[in-house]
N, C-alpha and C positions, 0 to 999 in steps of 0.2 A: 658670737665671736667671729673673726673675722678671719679668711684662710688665710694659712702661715708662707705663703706664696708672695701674700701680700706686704711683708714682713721685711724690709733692707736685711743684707747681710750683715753689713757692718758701718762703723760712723764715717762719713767721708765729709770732707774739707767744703762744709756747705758755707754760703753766703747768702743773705739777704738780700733782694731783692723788688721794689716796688715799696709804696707809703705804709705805714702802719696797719695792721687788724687787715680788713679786707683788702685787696690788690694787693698784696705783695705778698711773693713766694722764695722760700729758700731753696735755693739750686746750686748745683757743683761749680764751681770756682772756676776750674781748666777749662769746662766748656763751654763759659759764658768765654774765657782769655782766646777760647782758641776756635771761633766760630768766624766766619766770615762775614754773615748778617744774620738779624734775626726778623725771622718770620712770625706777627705774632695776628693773632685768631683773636675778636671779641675784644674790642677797647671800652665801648660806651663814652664816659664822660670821666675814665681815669687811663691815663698814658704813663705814671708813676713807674710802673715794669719798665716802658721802653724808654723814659728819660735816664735811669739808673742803667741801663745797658748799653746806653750813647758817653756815659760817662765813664765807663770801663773800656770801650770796644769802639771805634771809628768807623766798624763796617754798614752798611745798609740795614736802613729797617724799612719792612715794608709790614702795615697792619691792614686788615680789616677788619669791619662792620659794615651791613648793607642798612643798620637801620642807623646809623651819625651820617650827617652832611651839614653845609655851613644854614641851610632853613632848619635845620633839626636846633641849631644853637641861636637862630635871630627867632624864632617861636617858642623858647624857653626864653630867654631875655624878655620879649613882649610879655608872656606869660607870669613872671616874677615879679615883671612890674608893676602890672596891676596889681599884684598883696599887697601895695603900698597903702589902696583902701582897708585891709584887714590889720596894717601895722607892722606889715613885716617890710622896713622901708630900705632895706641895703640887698636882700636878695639880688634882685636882678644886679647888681653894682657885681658880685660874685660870678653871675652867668654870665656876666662881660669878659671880665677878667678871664673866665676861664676859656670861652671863644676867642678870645687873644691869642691868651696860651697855648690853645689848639692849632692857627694860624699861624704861629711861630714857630712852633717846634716841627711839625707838617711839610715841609717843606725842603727842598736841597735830595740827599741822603734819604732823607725821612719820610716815606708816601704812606698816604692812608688811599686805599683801594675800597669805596662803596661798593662793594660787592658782598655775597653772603656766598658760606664757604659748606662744603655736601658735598655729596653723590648724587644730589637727582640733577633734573632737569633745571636750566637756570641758573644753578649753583655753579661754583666759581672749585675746580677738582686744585687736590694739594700740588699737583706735577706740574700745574699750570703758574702755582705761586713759586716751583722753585726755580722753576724756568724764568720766569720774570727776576728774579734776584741773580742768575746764573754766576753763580759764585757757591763755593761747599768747603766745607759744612758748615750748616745752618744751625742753631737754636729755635725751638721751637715753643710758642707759649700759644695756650688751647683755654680758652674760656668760652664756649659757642652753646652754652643752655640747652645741651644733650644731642646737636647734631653731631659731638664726638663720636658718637658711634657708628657713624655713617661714614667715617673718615679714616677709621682704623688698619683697614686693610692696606690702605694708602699710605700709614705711615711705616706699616712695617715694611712695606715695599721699600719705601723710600727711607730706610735705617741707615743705608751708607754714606748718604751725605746730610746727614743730622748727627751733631756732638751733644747737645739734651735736649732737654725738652720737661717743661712744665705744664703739665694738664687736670684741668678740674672733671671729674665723672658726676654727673647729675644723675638721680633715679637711683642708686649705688645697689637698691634692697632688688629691684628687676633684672640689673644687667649682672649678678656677681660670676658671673661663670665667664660672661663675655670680657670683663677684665682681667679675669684670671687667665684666661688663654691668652690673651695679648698679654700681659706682663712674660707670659712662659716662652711665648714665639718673638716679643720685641728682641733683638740681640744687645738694645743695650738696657745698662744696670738700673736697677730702681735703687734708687739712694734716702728716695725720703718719701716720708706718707705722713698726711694731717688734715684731719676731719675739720669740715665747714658748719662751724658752729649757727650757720645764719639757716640752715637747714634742721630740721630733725632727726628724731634718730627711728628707728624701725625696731619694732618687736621682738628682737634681739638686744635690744641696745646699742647697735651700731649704725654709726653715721650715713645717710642717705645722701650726702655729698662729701668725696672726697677729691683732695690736692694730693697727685704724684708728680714724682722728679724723676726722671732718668736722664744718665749722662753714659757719654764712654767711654772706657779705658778712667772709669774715677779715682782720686788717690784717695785714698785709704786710710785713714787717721788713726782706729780705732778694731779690736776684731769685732766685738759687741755691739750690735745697734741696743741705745738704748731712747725712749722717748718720755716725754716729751724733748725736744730740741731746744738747748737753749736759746736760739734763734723763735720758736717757734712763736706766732700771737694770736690770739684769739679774733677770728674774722670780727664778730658780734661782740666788742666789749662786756655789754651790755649782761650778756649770759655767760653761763659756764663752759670751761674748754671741755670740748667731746674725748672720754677716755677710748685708747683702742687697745682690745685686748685680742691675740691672736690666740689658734689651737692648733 
Protein backbone atom coordinates (compact mmCIF):
# COMPACT_ATOMS: atom_id res chain seq x y z
CA UNK A 1 0.00 0.00 0.00
CA UNK A 2 1.01 3.25 -0.57
CA UNK A 3 1.67 5.99 2.38
CA UNK A 4 -1.34 8.12 3.02
CA UNK A 5 0.83 11.21 2.51
CA UNK A 6 0.68 10.39 -0.80
CA UNK A 7 -3.07 10.62 -0.83
CA UNK A 8 -4.77 14.54 -2.12
CA UNK A 9 -6.73 15.89 0.45
CA UNK A 10 -9.59 16.69 -1.50
CA UNK A 11 -10.90 16.90 -5.33
CA UNK A 12 -9.78 20.23 -6.91
CA UNK A 13 -10.89 21.76 -10.21
CA UNK A 14 -8.32 19.46 -12.46
CA UNK A 15 -8.03 19.85 -16.19
CA UNK A 16 -6.46 17.75 -18.79
CA UNK A 17 -3.77 18.30 -20.33
CA UNK A 18 -1.58 16.79 -23.33
CA UNK A 19 -2.88 13.92 -25.99
CA UNK A 20 -4.54 10.91 -24.88
CA UNK A 21 -3.11 7.69 -22.64
CA UNK A 22 0.58 8.63 -22.35
CA UNK A 23 1.63 12.41 -22.34
CA UNK A 24 -0.99 13.98 -20.94
CA UNK A 25 -1.53 14.86 -17.50
CA UNK A 26 -4.26 16.37 -15.42
CA UNK A 27 -3.45 19.46 -13.51
CA UNK A 28 -5.12 22.33 -11.63
CA UNK A 29 -6.90 24.70 -13.83
CA UNK A 30 -5.67 28.36 -11.78
CA UNK A 31 -2.35 27.41 -12.17
CA UNK A 32 -1.86 26.44 -15.54
CA UNK A 33 -4.48 30.44 -16.01
CA UNK A 34 -2.16 32.02 -13.75
CA UNK A 35 1.50 31.17 -14.56
CA UNK A 36 3.57 33.27 -16.48
CA UNK A 37 5.45 30.54 -18.65
CA UNK A 38 5.88 27.04 -18.57
CA UNK A 39 9.02 25.28 -17.96
CA UNK A 40 8.90 21.91 -19.18
CA UNK A 41 11.61 18.86 -18.57
CA UNK A 42 11.73 15.90 -21.05
CA UNK A 43 9.72 16.26 -24.62
CA UNK A 44 11.10 13.56 -26.86
CA UNK A 45 8.98 13.25 -29.91
CA UNK A 46 5.57 14.48 -27.91
CA UNK A 47 4.98 18.44 -27.28
CA UNK A 48 1.03 17.53 -26.86
CA UNK A 49 1.59 19.16 -22.91
CA UNK A 50 2.98 22.31 -24.29
CA UNK A 51 0.74 22.79 -27.45
CA UNK A 52 -2.33 22.47 -24.93
CA UNK A 53 -0.69 25.08 -22.48
CA UNK A 54 0.10 27.66 -25.51
CA UNK A 55 -3.63 27.25 -26.08
CA UNK A 56 -4.74 28.32 -22.59
CA UNK A 57 -1.80 30.51 -21.62
CA UNK A 58 0.21 33.24 -24.20
CA UNK A 59 3.33 33.13 -21.74
CA UNK A 60 6.77 31.47 -22.62
CA UNK A 61 7.56 28.01 -23.03
CA UNK A 62 10.80 27.07 -22.67
CA UNK A 63 11.51 22.88 -22.86
CA UNK A 64 14.18 20.68 -22.75
CA UNK A 65 15.87 17.50 -23.95
CA UNK A 66 19.53 17.02 -24.50
CA UNK A 67 18.90 13.93 -26.51
CA UNK A 68 16.03 15.86 -29.52
CA UNK A 69 17.75 18.09 -32.18
CA UNK A 70 16.81 18.74 -35.88
CA UNK A 71 19.60 15.26 -36.83
CA UNK A 72 17.73 13.35 -34.17
CA UNK A 73 14.48 13.98 -36.49
CA UNK A 74 16.46 13.87 -40.28
CA UNK A 75 18.07 10.21 -38.88
CA UNK A 76 14.53 9.00 -37.84
CA UNK A 77 13.08 10.10 -41.30
CA UNK A 78 16.19 8.36 -43.20
CA UNK A 79 15.56 5.64 -40.94
CA UNK A 80 11.68 5.03 -41.55
CA UNK A 81 12.34 5.32 -44.81
CA UNK A 82 14.00 2.52 -45.56
CA UNK A 83 11.00 0.06 -43.98
CA UNK A 84 9.63 0.86 -47.16
CA UNK A 85 11.83 -2.42 -48.04
CA UNK A 86 9.92 -4.19 -45.16
CA UNK A 87 6.32 -2.59 -46.18
CA UNK A 88 5.91 -0.26 -43.93
CA UNK A 89 5.73 2.55 -46.70
CA UNK A 90 4.12 5.82 -45.12
CA UNK A 91 6.28 5.74 -41.77
CA UNK A 92 8.79 8.00 -42.66
CA UNK A 93 5.76 10.27 -44.44
CA UNK A 94 4.73 10.66 -40.34
CA UNK A 95 8.41 11.49 -39.12
CA UNK A 96 8.30 14.30 -41.62
CA UNK A 97 5.14 15.61 -40.59
CA UNK A 98 6.12 15.30 -37.23
CA UNK A 99 9.73 17.23 -37.67
CA UNK A 100 7.64 19.97 -39.25
CA UNK A 101 5.52 20.15 -36.38
CA UNK A 102 8.36 20.34 -34.16
CA UNK A 103 9.94 23.32 -36.47
CA UNK A 104 6.67 25.10 -36.12
CA UNK A 105 5.66 24.99 -32.97
CA UNK A 106 9.63 25.65 -31.68
CA UNK A 107 9.86 28.70 -32.40
CA UNK A 108 8.97 32.64 -31.36
CA UNK A 109 7.76 32.13 -27.50
CA UNK A 110 8.44 28.73 -27.77
CA UNK A 111 12.29 27.42 -27.24
CA UNK A 112 13.44 23.93 -26.99
CA UNK A 113 16.89 24.21 -25.03
CA UNK A 114 19.19 20.84 -26.10
CA UNK A 115 20.35 20.70 -22.84
CA UNK A 116 19.90 17.83 -20.27
CA UNK A 117 18.70 18.95 -16.87
CA UNK A 118 20.53 17.55 -13.03
CA UNK A 119 22.70 18.40 -10.44
CA UNK A 120 26.01 17.09 -11.83
CA UNK A 121 28.36 18.27 -13.74
CA UNK A 122 27.26 19.33 -17.50
CA UNK A 123 23.83 19.38 -16.48
CA UNK A 124 21.77 22.41 -17.10
CA UNK A 125 20.58 23.36 -12.65
CA UNK A 126 16.63 24.43 -12.53
CA UNK A 127 17.74 28.20 -11.22
CA UNK A 128 19.39 28.61 -14.44
CA UNK A 129 16.05 27.68 -16.50
CA UNK A 130 14.14 30.03 -14.33
CA UNK A 131 16.53 32.69 -14.96
CA UNK A 132 16.32 32.32 -18.54
CA UNK A 133 12.29 32.49 -18.53
CA UNK A 134 12.69 35.64 -15.82
CA UNK A 135 9.06 35.95 -15.47
CA UNK A 136 7.10 34.05 -12.20
CA UNK A 137 5.48 32.01 -11.59
CA UNK A 138 6.10 29.21 -13.64
CA UNK A 139 4.42 25.85 -14.20
CA UNK A 140 6.49 23.13 -14.10
CA UNK A 141 6.11 19.66 -16.21
CA UNK A 142 9.17 16.91 -15.16
CA UNK A 143 9.34 13.80 -17.29
CA UNK A 144 13.53 13.29 -17.08
CA UNK A 145 13.66 9.07 -16.53
CA UNK A 146 14.56 9.53 -12.87
CA UNK A 147 17.01 12.44 -12.83
CA UNK A 148 13.93 13.89 -10.81
CA UNK A 149 15.70 13.24 -8.05
CA UNK A 150 18.56 15.05 -8.51
CA UNK A 151 16.46 18.09 -8.88
CA UNK A 152 14.39 17.94 -5.86
CA UNK A 153 15.91 20.09 -3.66
CA UNK A 154 15.89 22.67 -6.32
CA UNK A 155 12.51 22.63 -6.63
CA UNK A 156 11.66 23.11 -3.22
CA UNK A 157 13.94 25.99 -3.17
CA UNK A 158 12.51 27.38 -5.82
CA UNK A 159 8.48 26.74 -4.50
CA UNK A 160 7.89 30.53 -4.67
CA UNK A 161 7.91 31.24 -8.06
CA UNK A 162 6.15 27.84 -9.23
CA UNK A 163 2.03 27.84 -9.43
CA UNK A 164 2.29 23.74 -10.22
CA UNK A 165 3.85 21.41 -11.44
CA UNK A 166 3.46 18.07 -13.06
CA UNK A 167 6.01 15.25 -12.46
CA UNK A 168 6.52 11.67 -13.24
CA UNK A 169 8.79 9.56 -10.17
CA UNK A 170 10.48 6.69 -12.04
CA UNK A 171 11.95 3.61 -9.58
CA UNK A 172 8.72 4.60 -7.26
CA UNK A 173 9.56 0.83 -5.03
CA UNK A 174 13.51 2.55 -4.25
CA UNK A 175 12.78 6.23 -3.82
CA UNK A 176 9.35 5.85 -1.54
CA UNK A 177 10.63 7.79 1.49
CA UNK A 178 12.38 10.32 -0.79
CA UNK A 179 9.01 11.41 -2.24
CA UNK A 180 7.46 11.28 0.75
CA UNK A 181 9.57 14.00 2.27
CA UNK A 182 9.22 16.20 -0.69
CA UNK A 183 5.69 15.90 -0.91
CA UNK A 184 5.71 16.91 3.18
CA UNK A 185 8.47 19.81 2.63
CA UNK A 186 7.14 20.94 -1.06
CA UNK A 187 4.80 24.02 0.18
CA UNK A 188 2.43 23.50 -2.49
CA UNK A 189 -0.54 21.08 -2.58
CA UNK A 190 -0.67 17.62 -4.19
CA UNK A 191 -3.95 17.62 -5.92
CA UNK A 192 -3.63 14.40 -7.93
CA UNK A 193 -1.78 10.97 -8.22
CA UNK A 194 -1.93 8.18 -11.07
CA UNK A 195 0.07 5.18 -11.58
CA UNK A 196 1.89 4.71 -15.05
CA UNK A 197 0.46 1.69 -16.37
CA UNK A 198 3.41 1.34 -18.94
CA UNK A 199 5.57 0.45 -15.91
CA UNK A 200 5.16 -2.37 -13.41
CA UNK A 201 4.06 -2.74 -10.17
CA UNK A 202 6.43 -3.96 -7.20
CA UNK A 203 5.75 -6.60 -4.60
CA UNK A 204 3.22 -4.77 -2.97
CA UNK A 205 1.21 -4.28 -5.71
CA UNK A 206 1.98 -0.78 -6.27
CA UNK A 207 2.99 1.14 -9.10
CA UNK A 208 6.71 1.71 -9.87
CA UNK A 209 6.10 4.79 -11.87
CA UNK A 210 4.05 7.48 -10.64
CA UNK A 211 2.30 10.92 -12.14
CA UNK A 212 1.98 13.84 -9.43
CA UNK A 213 0.28 17.26 -9.66
CA UNK A 214 0.78 19.94 -7.39
CA UNK A 215 -0.52 23.37 -7.58
CA UNK A 216 -1.04 26.42 -5.29
CA UNK A 217 -3.49 28.05 -3.28
CA UNK A 218 -5.94 25.12 -5.59
CA UNK A 219 -9.61 25.60 -5.47
CA UNK A 220 -11.28 22.99 -4.03
CA UNK A 221 -14.27 21.27 -5.58
CA UNK A 222 -14.88 18.67 -3.34
CA UNK A 223 -13.83 17.59 0.69
CA UNK A 224 -13.25 13.81 -0.51
CA UNK A 225 -10.53 12.84 -2.82
CA UNK A 226 -11.88 10.15 -4.57
CA UNK A 227 -9.96 8.10 -7.49
CA UNK A 228 -9.91 7.20 -10.09
CA UNK A 229 -10.45 10.75 -11.88
CA UNK A 230 -12.85 11.08 -14.25
CA UNK A 231 -10.30 12.75 -16.32
CA UNK A 232 -8.04 10.08 -15.48
CA UNK A 233 -6.49 7.35 -18.81
CA UNK A 234 -4.58 4.78 -19.01
CA UNK A 235 -0.99 5.61 -20.13
CA UNK A 236 -0.84 1.74 -21.83
CA UNK A 237 -4.20 1.31 -23.40
CA UNK A 238 -3.21 -1.72 -24.06
CA UNK A 239 -3.18 -3.00 -20.09
CA UNK A 240 -5.09 -2.63 -17.02
CA UNK A 241 -5.20 0.83 -15.08
CA UNK A 242 -2.97 0.46 -11.98
CA UNK A 243 -5.27 0.46 -8.67
CA UNK A 244 -3.85 2.67 -5.68
CA UNK A 245 -4.71 1.75 -2.46
CA UNK A 246 -3.54 3.98 0.45
CA UNK A 247 -2.92 2.99 4.59
Amino acid sequence: MIDKNFKPKHMYNLIRMGKDNDGGYLVEKKSIESSKALISFGINTDWSFEKDFSSINKGKIHAYDHTVNNNFFIKKIIKDFLKIFTGNFFLWIKSFILFKDYLSFFKNNNTHYVEKIGSEEGCTFLQKTIERVNENPIFLKIDIEGSEYRIMDEIIKNSKNISGMAIEFHDVDLHKERIKDFILNFPLELVHIHGNNFSSLDHNGDPLSLELTFAAKPVVLESEYKIPHNLDQKNNPASDEQVLNFN
